[in-house]
N, CA, C and O atoms as a CHARMM CRD file, in Angstrom:
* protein
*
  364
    1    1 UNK  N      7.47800  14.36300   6.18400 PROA 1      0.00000
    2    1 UNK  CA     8.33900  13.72300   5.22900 PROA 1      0.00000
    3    1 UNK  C      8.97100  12.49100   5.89500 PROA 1      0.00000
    4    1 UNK  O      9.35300  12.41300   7.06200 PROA 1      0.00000
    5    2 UNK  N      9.01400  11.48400   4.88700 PROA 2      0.00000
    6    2 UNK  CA     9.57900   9.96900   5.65400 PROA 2      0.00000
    7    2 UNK  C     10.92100  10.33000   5.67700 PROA 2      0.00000
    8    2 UNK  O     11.29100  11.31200   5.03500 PROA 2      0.00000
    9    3 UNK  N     12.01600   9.39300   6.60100 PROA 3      0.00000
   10    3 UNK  CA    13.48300   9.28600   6.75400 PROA 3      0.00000
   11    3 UNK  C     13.66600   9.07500   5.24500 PROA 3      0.00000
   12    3 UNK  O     13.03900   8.34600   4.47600 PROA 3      0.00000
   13    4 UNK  N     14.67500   9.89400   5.03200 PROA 4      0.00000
   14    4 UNK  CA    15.33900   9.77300   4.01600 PROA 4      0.00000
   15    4 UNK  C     14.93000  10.01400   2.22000 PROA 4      0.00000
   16    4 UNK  O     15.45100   9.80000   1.12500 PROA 4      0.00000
   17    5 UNK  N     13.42100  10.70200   2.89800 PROA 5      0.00000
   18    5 UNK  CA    12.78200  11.00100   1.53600 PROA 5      0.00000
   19    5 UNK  C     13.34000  12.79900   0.90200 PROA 5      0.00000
   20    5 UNK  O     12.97600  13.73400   1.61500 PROA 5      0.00000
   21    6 UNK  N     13.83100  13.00000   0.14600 PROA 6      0.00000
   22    6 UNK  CA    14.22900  14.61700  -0.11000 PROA 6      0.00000
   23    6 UNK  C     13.61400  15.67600  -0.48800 PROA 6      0.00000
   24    6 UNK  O     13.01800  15.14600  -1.42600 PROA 6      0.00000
   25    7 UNK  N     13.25100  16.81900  -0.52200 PROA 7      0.00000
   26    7 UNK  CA    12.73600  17.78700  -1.42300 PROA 7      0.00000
   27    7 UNK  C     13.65300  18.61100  -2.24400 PROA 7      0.00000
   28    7 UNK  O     14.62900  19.21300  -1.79600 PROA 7      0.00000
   29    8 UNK  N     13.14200  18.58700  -3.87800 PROA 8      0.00000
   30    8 UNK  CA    13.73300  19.06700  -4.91200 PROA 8      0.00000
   31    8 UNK  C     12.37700  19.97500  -6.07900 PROA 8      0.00000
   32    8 UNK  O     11.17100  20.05800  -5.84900 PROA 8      0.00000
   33    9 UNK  N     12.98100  20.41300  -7.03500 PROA 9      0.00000
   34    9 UNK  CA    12.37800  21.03100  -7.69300 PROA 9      0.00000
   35    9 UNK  C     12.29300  19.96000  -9.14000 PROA 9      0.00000
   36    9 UNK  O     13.18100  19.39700  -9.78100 PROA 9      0.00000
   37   10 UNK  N     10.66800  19.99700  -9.29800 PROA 10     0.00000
   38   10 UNK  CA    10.35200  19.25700 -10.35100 PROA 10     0.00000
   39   10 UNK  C      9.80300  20.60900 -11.38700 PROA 10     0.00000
   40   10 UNK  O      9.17600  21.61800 -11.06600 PROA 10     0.00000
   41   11 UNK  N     10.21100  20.25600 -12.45700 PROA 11     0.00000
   42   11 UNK  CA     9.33900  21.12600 -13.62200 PROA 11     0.00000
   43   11 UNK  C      9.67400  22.70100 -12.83000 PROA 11     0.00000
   44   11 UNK  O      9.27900  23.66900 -13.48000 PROA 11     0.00000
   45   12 UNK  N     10.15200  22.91400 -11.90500 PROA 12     0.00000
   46   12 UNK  CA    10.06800  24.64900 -11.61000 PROA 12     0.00000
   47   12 UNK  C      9.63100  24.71800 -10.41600 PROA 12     0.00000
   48   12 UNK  O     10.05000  25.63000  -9.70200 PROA 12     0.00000
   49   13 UNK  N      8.52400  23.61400  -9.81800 PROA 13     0.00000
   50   13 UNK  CA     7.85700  23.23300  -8.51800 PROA 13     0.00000
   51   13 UNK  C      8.50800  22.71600  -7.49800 PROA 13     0.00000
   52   13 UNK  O      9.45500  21.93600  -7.60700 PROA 13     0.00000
   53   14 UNK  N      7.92000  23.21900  -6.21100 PROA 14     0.00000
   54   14 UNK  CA     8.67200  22.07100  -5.16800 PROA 14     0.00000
   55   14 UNK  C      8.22400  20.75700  -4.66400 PROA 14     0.00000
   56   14 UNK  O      7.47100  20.61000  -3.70100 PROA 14     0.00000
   57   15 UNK  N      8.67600  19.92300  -5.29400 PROA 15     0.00000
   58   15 UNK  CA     8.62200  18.45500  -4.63200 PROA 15     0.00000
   59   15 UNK  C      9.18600  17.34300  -3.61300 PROA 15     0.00000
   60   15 UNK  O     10.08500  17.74500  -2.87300 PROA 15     0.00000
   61   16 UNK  N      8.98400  16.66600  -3.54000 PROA 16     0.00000
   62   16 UNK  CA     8.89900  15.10500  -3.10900 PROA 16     0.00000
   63   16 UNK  C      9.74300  13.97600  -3.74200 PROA 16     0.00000
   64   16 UNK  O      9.35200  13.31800  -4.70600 PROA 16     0.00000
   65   17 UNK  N     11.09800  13.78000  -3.03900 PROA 17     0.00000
   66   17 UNK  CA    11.13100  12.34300  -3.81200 PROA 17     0.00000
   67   17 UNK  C     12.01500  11.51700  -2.99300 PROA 17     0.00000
   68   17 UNK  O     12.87200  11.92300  -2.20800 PROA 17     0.00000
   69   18 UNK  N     11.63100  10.02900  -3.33500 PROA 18     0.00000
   70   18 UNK  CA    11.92100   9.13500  -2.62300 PROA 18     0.00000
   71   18 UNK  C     12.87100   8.11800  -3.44100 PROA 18     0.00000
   72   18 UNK  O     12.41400   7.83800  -4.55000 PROA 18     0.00000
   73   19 UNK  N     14.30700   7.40900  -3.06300 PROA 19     0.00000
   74   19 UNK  CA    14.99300   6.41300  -3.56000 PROA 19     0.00000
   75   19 UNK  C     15.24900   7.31800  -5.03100 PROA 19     0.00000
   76   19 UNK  O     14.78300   6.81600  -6.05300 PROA 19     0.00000
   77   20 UNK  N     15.85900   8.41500  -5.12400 PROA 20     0.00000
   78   20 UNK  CA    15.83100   9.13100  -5.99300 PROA 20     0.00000
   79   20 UNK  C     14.66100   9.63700  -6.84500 PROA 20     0.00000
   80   20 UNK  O     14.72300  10.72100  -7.42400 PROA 20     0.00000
   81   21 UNK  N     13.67500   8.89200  -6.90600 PROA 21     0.00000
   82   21 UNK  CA    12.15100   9.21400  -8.04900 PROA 21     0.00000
   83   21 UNK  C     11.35800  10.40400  -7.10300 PROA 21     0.00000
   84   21 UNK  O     11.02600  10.41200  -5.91700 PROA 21     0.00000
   85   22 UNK  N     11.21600  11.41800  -8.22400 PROA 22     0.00000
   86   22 UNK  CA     9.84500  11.79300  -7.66200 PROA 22     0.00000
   87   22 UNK  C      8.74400  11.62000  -7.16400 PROA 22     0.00000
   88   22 UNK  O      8.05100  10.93800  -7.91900 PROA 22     0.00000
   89   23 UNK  N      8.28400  11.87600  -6.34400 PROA 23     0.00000
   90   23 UNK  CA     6.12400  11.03300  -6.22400 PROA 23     0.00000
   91   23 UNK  C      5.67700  12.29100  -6.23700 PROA 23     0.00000
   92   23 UNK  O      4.55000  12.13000  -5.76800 PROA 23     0.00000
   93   24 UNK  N      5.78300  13.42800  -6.45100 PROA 24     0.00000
   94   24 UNK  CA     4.73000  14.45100  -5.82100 PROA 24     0.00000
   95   24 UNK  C      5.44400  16.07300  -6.09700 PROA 24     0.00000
   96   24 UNK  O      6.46000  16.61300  -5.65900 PROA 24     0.00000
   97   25 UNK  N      4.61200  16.40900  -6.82200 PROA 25     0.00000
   98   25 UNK  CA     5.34700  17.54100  -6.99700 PROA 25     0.00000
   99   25 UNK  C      3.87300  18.71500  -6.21100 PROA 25     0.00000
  100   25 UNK  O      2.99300  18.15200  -5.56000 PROA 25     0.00000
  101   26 UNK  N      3.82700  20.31100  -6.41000 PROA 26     0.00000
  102   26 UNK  CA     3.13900  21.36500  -6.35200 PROA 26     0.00000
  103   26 UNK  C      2.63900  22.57000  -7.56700 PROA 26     0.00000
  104   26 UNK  O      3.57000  23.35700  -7.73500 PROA 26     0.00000
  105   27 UNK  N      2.07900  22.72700  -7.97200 PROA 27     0.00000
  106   27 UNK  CA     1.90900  23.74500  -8.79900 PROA 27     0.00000
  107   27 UNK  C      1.19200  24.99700  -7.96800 PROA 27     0.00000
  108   27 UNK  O      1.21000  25.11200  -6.74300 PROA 27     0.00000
  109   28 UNK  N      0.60400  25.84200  -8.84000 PROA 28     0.00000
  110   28 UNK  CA     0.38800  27.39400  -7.85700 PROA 28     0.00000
  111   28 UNK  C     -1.01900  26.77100  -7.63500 PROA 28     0.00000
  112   28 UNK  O     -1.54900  27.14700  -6.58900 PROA 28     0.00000
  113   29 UNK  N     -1.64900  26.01000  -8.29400 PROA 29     0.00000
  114   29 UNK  CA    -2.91900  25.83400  -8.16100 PROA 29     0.00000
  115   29 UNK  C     -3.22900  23.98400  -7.47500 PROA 29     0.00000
  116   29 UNK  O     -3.89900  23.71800  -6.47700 PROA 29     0.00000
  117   30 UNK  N     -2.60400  23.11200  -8.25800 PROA 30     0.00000
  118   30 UNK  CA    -2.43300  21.86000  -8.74200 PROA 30     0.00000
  119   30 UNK  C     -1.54400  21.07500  -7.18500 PROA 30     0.00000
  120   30 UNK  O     -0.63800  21.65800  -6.58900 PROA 30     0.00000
  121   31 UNK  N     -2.03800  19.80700  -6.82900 PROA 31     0.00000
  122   31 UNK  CA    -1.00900  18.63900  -6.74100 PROA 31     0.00000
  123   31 UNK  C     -0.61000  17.87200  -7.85100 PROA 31     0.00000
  124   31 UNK  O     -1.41500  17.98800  -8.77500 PROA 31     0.00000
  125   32 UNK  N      0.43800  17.05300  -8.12200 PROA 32     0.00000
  126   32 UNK  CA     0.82800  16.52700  -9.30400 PROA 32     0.00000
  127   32 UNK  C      1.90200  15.69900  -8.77900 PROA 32     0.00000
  128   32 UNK  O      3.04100  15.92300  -8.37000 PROA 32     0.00000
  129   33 UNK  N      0.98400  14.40300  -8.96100 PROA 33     0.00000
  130   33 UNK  CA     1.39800  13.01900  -8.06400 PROA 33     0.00000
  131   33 UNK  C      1.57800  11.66500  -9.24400 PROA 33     0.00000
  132   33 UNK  O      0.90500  11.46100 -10.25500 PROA 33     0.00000
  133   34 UNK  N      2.60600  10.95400  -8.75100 PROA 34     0.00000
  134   34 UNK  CA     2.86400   9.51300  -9.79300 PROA 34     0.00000
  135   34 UNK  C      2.26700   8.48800  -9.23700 PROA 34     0.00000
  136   34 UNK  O      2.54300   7.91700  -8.18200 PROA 34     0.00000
  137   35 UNK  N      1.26500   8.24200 -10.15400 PROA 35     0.00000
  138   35 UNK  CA     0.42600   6.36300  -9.57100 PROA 35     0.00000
  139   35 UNK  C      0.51200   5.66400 -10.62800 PROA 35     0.00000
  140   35 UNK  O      1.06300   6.11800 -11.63100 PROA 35     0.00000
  141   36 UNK  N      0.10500   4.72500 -10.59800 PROA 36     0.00000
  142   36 UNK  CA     0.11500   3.59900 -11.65700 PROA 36     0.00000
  143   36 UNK  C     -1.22700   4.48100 -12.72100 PROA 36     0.00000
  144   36 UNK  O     -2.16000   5.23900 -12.45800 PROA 36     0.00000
  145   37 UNK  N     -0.60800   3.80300 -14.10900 PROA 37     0.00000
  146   37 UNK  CA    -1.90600   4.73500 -15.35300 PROA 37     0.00000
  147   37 UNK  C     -3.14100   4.04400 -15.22300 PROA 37     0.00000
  148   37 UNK  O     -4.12900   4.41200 -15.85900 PROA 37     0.00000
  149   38 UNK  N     -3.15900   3.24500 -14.58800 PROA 38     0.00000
  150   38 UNK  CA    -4.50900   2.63600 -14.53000 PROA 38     0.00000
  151   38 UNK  C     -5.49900   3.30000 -13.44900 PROA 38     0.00000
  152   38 UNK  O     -6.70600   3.43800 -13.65100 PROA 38     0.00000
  153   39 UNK  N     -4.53600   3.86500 -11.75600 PROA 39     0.00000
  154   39 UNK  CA    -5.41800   4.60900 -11.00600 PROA 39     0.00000
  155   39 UNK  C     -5.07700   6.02800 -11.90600 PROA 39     0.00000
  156   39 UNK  O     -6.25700   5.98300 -12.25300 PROA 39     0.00000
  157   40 UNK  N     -4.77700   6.72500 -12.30600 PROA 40     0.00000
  158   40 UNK  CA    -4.19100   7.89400 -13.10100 PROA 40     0.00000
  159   40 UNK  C     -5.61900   7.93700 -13.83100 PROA 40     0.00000
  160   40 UNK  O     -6.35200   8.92400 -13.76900 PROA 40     0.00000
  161   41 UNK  N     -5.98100   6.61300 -14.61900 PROA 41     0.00000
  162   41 UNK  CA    -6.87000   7.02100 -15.57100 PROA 41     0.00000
  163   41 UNK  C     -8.63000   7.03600 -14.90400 PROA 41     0.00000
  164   41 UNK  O     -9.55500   7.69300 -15.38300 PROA 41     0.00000
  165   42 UNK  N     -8.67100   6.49900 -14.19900 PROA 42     0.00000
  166   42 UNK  CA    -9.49900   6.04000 -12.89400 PROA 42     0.00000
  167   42 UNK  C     -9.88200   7.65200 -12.20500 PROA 42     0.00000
  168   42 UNK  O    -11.02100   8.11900 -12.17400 PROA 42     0.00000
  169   43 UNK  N     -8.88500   8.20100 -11.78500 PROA 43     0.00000
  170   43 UNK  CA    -9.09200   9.71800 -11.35600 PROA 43     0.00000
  171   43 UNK  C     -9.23900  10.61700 -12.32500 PROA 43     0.00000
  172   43 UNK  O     -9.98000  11.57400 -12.10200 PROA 43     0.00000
  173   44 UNK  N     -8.49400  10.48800 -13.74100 PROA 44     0.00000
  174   44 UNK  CA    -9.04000  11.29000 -14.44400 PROA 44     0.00000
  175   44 UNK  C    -10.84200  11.16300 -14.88900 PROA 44     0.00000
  176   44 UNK  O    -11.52000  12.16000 -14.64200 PROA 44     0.00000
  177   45 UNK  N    -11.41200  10.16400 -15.41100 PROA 45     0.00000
  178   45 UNK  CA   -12.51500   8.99900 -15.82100 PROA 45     0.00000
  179   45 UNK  C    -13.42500   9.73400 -14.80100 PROA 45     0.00000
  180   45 UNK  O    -14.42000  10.34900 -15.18200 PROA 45     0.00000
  181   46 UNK  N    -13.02400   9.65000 -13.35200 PROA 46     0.00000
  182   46 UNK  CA   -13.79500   9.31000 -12.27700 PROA 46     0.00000
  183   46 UNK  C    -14.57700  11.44400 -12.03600 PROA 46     0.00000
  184   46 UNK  O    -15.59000  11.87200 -11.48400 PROA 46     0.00000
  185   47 UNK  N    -13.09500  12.34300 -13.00000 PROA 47     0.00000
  186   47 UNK  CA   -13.60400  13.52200 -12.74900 PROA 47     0.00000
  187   47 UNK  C    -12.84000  14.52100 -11.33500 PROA 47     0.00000
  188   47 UNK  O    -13.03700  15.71800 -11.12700 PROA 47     0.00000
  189   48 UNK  N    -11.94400  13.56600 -10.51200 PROA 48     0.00000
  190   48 UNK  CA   -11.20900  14.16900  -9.44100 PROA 48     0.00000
  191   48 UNK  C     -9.51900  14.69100 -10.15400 PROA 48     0.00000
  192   48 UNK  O     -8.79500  15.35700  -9.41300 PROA 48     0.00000
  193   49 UNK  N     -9.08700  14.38500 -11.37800 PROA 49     0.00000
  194   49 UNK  CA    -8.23800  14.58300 -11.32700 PROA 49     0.00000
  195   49 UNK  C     -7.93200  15.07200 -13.34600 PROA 49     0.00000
  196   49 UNK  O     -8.60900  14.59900 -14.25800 PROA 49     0.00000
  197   50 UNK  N     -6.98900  15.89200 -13.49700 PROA 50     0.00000
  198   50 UNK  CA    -6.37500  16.15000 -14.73300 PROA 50     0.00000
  199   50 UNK  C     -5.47700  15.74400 -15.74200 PROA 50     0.00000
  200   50 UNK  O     -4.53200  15.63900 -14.96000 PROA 50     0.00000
  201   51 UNK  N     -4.92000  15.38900 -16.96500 PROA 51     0.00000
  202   51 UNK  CA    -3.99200  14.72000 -17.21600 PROA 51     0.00000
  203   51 UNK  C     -3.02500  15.67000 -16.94900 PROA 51     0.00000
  204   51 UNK  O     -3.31300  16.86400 -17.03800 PROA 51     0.00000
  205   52 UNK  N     -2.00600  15.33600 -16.66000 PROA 52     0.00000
  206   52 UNK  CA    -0.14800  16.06400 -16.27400 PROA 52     0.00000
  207   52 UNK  C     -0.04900  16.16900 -18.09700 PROA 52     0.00000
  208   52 UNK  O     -0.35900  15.16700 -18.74100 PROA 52     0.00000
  209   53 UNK  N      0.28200  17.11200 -18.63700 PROA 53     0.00000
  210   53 UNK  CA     0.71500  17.27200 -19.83700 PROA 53     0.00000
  211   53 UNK  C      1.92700  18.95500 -19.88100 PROA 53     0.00000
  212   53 UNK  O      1.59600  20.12800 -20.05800 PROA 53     0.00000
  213   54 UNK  N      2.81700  18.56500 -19.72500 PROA 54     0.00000
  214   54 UNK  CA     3.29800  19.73300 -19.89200 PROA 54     0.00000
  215   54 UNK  C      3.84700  20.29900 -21.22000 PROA 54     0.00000
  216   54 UNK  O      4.08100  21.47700 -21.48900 PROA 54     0.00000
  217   55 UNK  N      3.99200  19.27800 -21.93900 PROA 55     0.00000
  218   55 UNK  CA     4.21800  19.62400 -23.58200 PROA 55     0.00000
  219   55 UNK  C      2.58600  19.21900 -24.16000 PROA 55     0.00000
  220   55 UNK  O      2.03500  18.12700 -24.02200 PROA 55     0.00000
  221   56 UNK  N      2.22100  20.01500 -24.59900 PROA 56     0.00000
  222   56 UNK  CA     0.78400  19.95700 -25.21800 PROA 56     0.00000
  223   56 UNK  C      0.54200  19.07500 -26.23200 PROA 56     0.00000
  224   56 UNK  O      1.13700  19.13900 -27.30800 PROA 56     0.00000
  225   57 UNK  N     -0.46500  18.07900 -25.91700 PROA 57     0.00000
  226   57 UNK  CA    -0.73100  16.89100 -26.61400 PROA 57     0.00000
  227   57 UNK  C      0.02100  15.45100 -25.95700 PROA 57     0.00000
  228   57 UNK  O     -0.04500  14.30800 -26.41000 PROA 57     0.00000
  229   58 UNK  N      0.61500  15.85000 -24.96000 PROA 58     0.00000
  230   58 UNK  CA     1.50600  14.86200 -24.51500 PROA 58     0.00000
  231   58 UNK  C      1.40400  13.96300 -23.34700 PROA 58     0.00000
  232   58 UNK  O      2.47100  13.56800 -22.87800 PROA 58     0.00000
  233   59 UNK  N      0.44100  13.62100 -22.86500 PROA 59     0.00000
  234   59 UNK  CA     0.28300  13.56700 -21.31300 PROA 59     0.00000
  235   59 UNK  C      0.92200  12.52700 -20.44900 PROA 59     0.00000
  236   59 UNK  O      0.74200  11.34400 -20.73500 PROA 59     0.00000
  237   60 UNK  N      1.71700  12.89200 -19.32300 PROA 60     0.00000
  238   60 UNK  CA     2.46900  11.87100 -18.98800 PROA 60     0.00000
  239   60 UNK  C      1.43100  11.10000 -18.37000 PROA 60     0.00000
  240   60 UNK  O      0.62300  11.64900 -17.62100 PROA 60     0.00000
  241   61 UNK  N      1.36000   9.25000 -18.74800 PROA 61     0.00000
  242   61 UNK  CA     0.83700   8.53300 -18.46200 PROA 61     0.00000
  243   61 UNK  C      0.87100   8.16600 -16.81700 PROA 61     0.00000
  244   61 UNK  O     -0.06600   7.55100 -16.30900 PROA 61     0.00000
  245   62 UNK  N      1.81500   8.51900 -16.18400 PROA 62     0.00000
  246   62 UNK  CA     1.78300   7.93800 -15.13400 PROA 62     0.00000
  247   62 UNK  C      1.47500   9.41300 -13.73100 PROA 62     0.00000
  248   62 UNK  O      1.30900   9.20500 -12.52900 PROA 62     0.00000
  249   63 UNK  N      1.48400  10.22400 -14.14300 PROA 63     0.00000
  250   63 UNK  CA     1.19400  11.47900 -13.61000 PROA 63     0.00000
  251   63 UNK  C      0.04100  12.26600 -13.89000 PROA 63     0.00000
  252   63 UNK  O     -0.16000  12.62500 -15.05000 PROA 63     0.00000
  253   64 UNK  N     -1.15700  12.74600 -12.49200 PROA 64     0.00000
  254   64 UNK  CA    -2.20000  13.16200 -12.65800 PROA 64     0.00000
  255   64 UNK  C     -1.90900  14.39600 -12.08900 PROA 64     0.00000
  256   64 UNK  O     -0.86000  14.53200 -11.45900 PROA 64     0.00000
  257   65 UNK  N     -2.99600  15.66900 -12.27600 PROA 65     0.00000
  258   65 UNK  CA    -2.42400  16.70700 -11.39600 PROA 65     0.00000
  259   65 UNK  C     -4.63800  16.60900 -10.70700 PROA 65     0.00000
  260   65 UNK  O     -5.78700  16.60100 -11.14900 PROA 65     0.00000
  261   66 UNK  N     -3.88900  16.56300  -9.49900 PROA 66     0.00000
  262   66 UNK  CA    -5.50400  16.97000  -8.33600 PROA 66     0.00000
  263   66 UNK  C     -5.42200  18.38600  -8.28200 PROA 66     0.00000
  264   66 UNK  O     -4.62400  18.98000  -7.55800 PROA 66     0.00000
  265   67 UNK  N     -6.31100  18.98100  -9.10700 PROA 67     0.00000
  266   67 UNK  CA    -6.89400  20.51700  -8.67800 PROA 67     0.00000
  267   67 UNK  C     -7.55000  20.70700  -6.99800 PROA 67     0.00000
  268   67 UNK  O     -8.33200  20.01100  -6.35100 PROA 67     0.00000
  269   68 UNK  N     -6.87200  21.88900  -6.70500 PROA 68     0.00000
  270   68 UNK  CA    -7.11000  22.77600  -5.20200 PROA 68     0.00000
  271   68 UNK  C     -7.50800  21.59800  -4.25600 PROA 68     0.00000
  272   68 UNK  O     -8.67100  21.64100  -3.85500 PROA 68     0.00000
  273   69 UNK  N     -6.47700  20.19800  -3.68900 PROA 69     0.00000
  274   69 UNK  CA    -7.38200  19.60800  -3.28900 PROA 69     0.00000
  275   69 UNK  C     -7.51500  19.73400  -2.02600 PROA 69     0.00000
  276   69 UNK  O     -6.54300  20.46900  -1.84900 PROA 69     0.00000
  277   70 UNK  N     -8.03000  19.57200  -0.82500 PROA 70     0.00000
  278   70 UNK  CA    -7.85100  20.08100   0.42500 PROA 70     0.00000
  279   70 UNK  C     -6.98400  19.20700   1.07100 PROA 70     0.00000
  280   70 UNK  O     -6.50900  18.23500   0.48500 PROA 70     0.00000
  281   71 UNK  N     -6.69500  19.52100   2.44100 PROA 71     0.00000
  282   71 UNK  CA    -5.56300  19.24000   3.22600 PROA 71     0.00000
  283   71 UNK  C     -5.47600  17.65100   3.14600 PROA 71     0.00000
  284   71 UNK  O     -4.57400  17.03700   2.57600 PROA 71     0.00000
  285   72 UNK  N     -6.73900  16.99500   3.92100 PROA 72     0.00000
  286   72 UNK  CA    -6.36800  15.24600   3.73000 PROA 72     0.00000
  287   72 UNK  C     -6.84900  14.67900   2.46100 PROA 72     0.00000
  288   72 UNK  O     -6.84000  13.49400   2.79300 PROA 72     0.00000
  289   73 UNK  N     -7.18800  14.68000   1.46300 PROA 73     0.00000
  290   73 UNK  CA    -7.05400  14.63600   0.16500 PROA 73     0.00000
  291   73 UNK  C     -5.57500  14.50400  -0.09100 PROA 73     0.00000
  292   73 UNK  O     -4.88500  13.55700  -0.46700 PROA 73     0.00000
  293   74 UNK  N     -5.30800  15.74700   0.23100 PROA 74     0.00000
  294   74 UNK  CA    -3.73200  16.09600  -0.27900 PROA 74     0.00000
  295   74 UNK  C     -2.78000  15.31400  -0.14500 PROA 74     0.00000
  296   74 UNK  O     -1.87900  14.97900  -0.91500 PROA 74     0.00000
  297   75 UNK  N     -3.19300  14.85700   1.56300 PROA 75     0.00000
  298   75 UNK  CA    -1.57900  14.09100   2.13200 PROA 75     0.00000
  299   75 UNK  C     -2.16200  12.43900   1.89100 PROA 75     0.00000
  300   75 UNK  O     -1.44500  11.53300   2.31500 PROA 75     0.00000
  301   76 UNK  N     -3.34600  12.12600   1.27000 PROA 76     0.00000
  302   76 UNK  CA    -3.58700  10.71700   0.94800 PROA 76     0.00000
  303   76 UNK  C     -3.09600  10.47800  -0.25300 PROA 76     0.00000
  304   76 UNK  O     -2.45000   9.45400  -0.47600 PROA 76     0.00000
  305   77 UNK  N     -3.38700  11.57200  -1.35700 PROA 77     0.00000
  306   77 UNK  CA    -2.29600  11.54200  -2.78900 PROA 77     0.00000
  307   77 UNK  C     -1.07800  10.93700  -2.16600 PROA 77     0.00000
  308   77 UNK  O     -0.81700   9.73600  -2.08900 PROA 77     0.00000
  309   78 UNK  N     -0.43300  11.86400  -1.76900 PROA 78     0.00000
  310   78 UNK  CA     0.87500  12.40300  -1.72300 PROA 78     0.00000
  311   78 UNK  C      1.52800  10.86900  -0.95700 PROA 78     0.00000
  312   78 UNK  O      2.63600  10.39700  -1.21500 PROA 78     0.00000
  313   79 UNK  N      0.33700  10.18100   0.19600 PROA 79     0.00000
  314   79 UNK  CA     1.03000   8.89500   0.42900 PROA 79     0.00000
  315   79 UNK  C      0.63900   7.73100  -0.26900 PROA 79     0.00000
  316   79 UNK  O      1.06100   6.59500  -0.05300 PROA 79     0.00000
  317   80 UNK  N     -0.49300   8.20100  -1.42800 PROA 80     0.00000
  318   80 UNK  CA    -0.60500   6.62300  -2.44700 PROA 80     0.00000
  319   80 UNK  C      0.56400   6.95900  -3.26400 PROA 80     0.00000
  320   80 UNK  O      1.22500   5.96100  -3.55300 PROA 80     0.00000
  321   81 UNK  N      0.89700   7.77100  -3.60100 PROA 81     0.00000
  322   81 UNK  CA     2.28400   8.48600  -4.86500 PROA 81     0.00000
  323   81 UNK  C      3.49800   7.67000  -4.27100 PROA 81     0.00000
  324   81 UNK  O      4.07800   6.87300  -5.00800 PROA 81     0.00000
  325   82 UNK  N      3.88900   7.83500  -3.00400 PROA 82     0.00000
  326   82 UNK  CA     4.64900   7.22800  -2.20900 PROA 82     0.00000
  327   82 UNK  C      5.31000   6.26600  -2.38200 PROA 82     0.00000
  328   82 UNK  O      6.48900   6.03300  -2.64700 PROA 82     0.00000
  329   83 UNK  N      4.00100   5.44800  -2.12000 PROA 83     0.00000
  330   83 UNK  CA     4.03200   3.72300  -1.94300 PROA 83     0.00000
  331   83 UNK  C      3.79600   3.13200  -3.23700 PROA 83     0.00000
  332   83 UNK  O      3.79000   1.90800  -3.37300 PROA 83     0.00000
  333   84 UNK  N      3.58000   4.02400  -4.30900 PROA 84     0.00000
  334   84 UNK  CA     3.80500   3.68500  -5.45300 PROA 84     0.00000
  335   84 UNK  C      5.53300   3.80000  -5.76200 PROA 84     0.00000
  336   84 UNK  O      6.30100   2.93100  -6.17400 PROA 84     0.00000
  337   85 UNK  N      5.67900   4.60700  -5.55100 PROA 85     0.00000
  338   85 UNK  CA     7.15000   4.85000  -6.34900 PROA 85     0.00000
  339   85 UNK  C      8.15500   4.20900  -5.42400 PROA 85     0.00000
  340   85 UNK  O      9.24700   3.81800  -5.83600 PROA 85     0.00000
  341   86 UNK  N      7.68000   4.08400  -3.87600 PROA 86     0.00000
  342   86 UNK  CA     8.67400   3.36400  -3.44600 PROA 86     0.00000
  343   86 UNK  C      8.90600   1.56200  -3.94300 PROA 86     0.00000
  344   86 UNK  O      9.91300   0.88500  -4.15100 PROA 86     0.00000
  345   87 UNK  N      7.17700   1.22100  -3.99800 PROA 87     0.00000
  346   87 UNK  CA     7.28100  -0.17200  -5.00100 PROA 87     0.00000
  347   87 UNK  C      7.60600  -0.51100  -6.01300 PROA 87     0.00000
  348   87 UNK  O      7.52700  -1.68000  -6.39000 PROA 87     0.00000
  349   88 UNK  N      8.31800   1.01500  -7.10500 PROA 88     0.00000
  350   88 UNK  CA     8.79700   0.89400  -7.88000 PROA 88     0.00000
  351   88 UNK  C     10.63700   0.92700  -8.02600 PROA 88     0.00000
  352   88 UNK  O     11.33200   0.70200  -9.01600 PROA 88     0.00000
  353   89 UNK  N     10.99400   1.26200  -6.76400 PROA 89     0.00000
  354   89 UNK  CA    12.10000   0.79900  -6.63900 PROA 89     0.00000
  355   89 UNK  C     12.81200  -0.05700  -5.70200 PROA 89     0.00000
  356   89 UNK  O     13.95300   0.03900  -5.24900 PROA 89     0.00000
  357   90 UNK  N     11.78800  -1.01500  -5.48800 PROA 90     0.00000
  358   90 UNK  CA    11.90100  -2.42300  -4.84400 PROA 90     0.00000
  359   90 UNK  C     12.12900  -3.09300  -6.11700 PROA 90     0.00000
  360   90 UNK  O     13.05000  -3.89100  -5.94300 PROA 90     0.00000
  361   91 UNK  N     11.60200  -3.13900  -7.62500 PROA 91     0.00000
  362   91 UNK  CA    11.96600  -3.99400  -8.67900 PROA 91     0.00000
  363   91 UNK  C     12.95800  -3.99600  -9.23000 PROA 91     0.00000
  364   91 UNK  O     13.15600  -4.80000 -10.14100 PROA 91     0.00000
């Protein structure tokens, strides 16, 4: 975990978050990480990744969930999610 980044509970899960925002949460099965909807739709499209929908029919645009993914998979999400959300609170 970077200086000053926290862990909290997203949706029920334990997560990740940085400058207050989430990047990264856990499910029992699932990672469930915030990128821009364009890589979001790219991983879904591409077949590596799921839409985040937790109200049915709803899918949050900016959140994918990576099924069972293995260890460096995992922590490459978890640092594109990052450097996303930290560039989102540089604006």
């Amino acid at each position: 975990m970077y200086p000053g980044d926290e862990e909290g509970r997203m949706r029920r899960s334990p997560g990740l978050k940085t400058a207050e925002k989430f990047y990264a949460f856990a499910t029992a099965t699932d990672l469930v990480v915030k990128l821009a909807s364009s890589r979001v739709d790219a991983l879904i499209d591409g077949g590596r990744g799921l839409p985040c929908s937790p109200r049915p029919g709803r899918p949050m645009k900016e959140w994918v969930r990576i099924p069972a993914p293995d260890e460096e998979s995992c922590l490459s999400y978890v640092l594109e999610a990052r450097a996303f959300v930290s560039a989102l609170a540089l604006l």
